[in-house]
N, C-alpha and C positions, 0 to 999 in steps of 0.2 A: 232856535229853529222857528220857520214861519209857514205857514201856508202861501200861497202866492196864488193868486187868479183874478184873468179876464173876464172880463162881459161884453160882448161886442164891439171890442175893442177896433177904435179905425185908425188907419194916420194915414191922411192924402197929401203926398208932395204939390208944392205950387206949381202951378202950369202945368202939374199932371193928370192925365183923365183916369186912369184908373188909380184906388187906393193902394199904397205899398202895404200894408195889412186892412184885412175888409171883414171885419166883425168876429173879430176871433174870440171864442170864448172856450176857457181852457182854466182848468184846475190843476196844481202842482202840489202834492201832499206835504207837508211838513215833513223835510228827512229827503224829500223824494229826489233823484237824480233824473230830470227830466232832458233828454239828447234832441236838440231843433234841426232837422236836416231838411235840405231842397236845394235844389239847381241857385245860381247867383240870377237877383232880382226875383227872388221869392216871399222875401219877406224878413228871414230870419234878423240879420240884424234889426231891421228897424224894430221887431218885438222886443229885445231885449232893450234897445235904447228908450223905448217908451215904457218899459219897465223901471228903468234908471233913470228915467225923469229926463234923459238927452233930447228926447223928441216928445212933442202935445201927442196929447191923446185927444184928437177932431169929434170922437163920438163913442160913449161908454165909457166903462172903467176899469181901476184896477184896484185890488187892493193885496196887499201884503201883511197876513194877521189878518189880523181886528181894525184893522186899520185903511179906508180908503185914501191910497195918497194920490190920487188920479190929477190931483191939482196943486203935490206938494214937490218945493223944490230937492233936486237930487241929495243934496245935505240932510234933509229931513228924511230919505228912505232907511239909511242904513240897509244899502248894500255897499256891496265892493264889486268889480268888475274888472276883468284879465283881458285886453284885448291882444289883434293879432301880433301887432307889433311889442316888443315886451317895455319899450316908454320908460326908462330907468334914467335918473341923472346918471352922466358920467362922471360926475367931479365928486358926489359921494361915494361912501362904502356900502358895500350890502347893506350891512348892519344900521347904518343912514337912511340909503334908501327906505328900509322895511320900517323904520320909525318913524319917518317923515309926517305921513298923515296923522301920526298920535299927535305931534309935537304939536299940529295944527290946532288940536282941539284943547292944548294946556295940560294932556294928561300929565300925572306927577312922572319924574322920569325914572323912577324905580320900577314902575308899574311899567313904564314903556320898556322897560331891560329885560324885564320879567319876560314880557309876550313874543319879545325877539325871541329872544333867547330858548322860548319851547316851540316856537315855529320852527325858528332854524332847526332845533334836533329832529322835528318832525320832517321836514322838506330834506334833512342829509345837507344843512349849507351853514355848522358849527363851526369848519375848518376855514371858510372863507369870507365870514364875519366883516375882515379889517379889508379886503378885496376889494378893487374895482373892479365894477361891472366887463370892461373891455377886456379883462386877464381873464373872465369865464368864459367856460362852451355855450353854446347854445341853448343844451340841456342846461343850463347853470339858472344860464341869466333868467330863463323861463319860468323857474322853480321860485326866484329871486319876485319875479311880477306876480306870480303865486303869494309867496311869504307874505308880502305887500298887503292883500286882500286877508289874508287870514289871522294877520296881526289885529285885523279891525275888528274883530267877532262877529261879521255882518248876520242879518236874518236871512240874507241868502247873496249865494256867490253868484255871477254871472260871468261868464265866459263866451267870448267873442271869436273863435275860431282858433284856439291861443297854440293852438301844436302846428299850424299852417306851415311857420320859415324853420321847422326841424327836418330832416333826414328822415325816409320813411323808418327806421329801424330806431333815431332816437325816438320818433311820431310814438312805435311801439312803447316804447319804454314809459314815455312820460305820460301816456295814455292809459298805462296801469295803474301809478303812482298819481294819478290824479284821480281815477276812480277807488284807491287806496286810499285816499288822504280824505274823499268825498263821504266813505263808511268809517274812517276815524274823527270826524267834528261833526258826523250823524247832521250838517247842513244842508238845508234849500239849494239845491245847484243848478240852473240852465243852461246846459251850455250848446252854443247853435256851430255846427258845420256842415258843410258841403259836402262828407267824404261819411258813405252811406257805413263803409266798415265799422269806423267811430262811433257812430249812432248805435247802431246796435249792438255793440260789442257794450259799450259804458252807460245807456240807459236802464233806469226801471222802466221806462216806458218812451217812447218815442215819438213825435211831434212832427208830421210831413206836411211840409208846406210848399204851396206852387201858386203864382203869381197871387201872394196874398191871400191867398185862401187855406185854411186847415184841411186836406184833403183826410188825415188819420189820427189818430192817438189813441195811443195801446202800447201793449207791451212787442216788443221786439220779435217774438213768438207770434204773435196774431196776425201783427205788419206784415210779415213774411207768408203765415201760414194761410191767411184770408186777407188780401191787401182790399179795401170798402171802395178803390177807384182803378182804373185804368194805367193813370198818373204813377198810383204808387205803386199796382202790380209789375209797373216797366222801370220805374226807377230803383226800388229796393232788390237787392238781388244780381249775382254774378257769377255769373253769365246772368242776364236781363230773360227774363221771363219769355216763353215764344207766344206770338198772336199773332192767330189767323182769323182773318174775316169769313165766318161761314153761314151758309143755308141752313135754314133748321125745317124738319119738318117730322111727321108723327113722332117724335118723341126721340131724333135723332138728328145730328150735325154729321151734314156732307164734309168729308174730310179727303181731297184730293179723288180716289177712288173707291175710297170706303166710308164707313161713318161710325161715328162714336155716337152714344147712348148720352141721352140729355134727360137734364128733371123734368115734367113735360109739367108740372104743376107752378111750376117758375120761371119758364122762358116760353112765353105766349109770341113772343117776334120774329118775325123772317128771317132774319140774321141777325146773326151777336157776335161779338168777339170772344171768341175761345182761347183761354189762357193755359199751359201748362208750364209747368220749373223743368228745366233740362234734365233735372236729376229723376223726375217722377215720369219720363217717357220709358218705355219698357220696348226691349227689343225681341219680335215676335216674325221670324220667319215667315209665318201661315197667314200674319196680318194682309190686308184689302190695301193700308195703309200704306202708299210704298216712299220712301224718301232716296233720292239719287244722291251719295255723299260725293262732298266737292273739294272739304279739307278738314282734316285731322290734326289736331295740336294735345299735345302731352306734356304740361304745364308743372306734372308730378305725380302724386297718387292719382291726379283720373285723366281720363281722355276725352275730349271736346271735340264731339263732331258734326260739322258744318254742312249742311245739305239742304236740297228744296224740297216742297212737295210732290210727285208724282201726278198730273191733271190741275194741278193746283198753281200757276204760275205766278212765280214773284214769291210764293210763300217757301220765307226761310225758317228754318228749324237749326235748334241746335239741342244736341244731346248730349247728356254727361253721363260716362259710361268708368266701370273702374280701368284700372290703368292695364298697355297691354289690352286690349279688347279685340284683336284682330280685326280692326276695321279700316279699309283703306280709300283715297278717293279713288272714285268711279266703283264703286259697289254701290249694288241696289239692297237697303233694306229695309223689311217692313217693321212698323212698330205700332203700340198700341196705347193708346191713353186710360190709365185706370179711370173709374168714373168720380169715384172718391178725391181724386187729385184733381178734378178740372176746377177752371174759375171764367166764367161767365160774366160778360160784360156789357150795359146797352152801348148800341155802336153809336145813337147819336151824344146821351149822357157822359157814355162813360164809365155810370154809376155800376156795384156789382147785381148782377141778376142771382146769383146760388147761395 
């Protein structure tokens, strides 16, 4: 197990004006399971590649341990990395493929038996050892690109998107058993995707990235519960977070025909972006607040529904209510914002104001 950390780490593509990562500086505990999530051309891969040495590091560093390899070739990290596609020879066997990299280094091959052999028990791929890759599932071969990495006893695993070409229901599965397999060799893990579920379902702590820049990092808890940007209050989260552009004044935001209660010690601006989560809108007859619904979707245990503001035009809302809620389109109802649940944002930053 390693430490792993950035310091203003950059890497500018040629011919491009902005950097694909722009000073990112980030610590990943020894043990720690760190989840990279953002939008495509945010960054995520190229951090991990300049992790692994695939891409320069143009300014700052990195080091892994005790150790700064900012300038050492990928052979010299000792890691392993699972990309999206699983990259297996076909003309070997599992048991081939997962050895291949020892062979590389001369390990003895007793010792190479050895580490197959307690990988495979742990990955569930004992039975299909003598196998070609093209006779397994999907799930198979995945676990297979796994074995791979784990055979190596890296100081930390990196993972490149590696459940992308599975089935959302294998996605589920192998999603476990990768965060299963992450708390049994107690290793450094990063692993980057696009699909915000992942992220916070398999991090200790989660890493939001948008065009190059670290907008958050925290635990999957705080991401959600206090997102520090605009960025990530709209991206983490589903149903996506509602924001309305509103007026502020004595110590209150204009909200359609009514107004909600603001920290007046914190939001000094004329307007901010008001953030609430579907789930923390409260449905209140007697509210000033009035929202016109336009559609109703019942997805399962809750109901989702789709409505504008009342004076407020253009402003959509959406509310999650439990299932069953009798609510239909073309009802008027009012609702109310606790004050404890808002999230407050500068409208030109971005940045959070509460």
């Amino acid at each position: 197990m390693a430490t792993v950390e950035f310091f203003d780490a950059t890497r500018t593509y040629p011919k491009q004006p902005h950097p694909a990562v722009d000073r990112l500086s980030m610590s990943v505990a020894s043990g720690e399971l760190v989840a990279i999530v953002g939008p495509s051309g945010s960054g995520k891969s190229t951090t991990l590649r300049m992790l692994a040495g695939l891409e320069p590091c143009d300014r700052g560093a990195i080091r892994i341990g005790d150790r700064d390899v900012t300038a050492l070739q990928t052979r010299e990290r000792n890691v392993a990395m699972v990309f999206q596609t699983f990259a297996l020879y076909p003309h070997m066997s599992v048991a081939e493929n997962m050895a291949f990299a020892l062979k590389m280094t001369k390990m003895p091959a007793e010792q190479i038996k050895e580490r197959v052999l307690r990988a495979a028990e742990m990955l569930d791929l004992t039975d299909v050892l003598n196998r070609l890759p093209k006779t397994l599932s999907g799930g198979q071969r995945q676990r297979v690109a796994m074995g791979r990495a784990v055979v190596r006893e890296p100081d930390a695993f990196l993972m490149d998107e590696p459940l992308s070409n599975l089935d959302a229901q294998l996605r589920h599965q192998t999603r476990m058993e990768v965060t299963a397999l992450q708390r049994r060799l107690g290793t450094t893990m990063l692993y980057v995707t696009h699909d915000q579920t992942e992220a916070m379902t398999m991090g200790d702590r989660v890493a939001v990235l948008d065009r190059g820049v670290l907008q958050q990092f925290a635990t999957p808890q705080e991401v959600y519960d206090r997102p520090e940007s605009l960025f990530v209050a709209t991206f983490i989260g589903t149903p996506r977070m509602n924001i309305l552009e509103v007026p502020v004044a004595g110590g209150a935001a204009r909200v359609g025909q009514g107004e909600v209660a603001v920290p007046r010690e914190t939001v000094e601006a004329q307007r901010v972006m008001l953030g609430v989560r579907p789930e923390d809108i409260v449905i209140d007859d007697a509210s000033a607040v009035r929202v016109r619904v336009e559609r109703v979707e019942i997805p399962g245990a809750d109901t989702l529904v789709y409505g504008t503001v009342a004076g407020q035009p253009g402003a959509a809302v959406t509310v999650r209510l439990a299932a069953r809620a009798g609510v239909a389109p073309g009802d008027d109802i009012g609702i109310t914002i606790p004050a404890e649940r808002l999230h407050l944002f500068d409208v030109e930053s971005g940045r959070r104001l509460n």
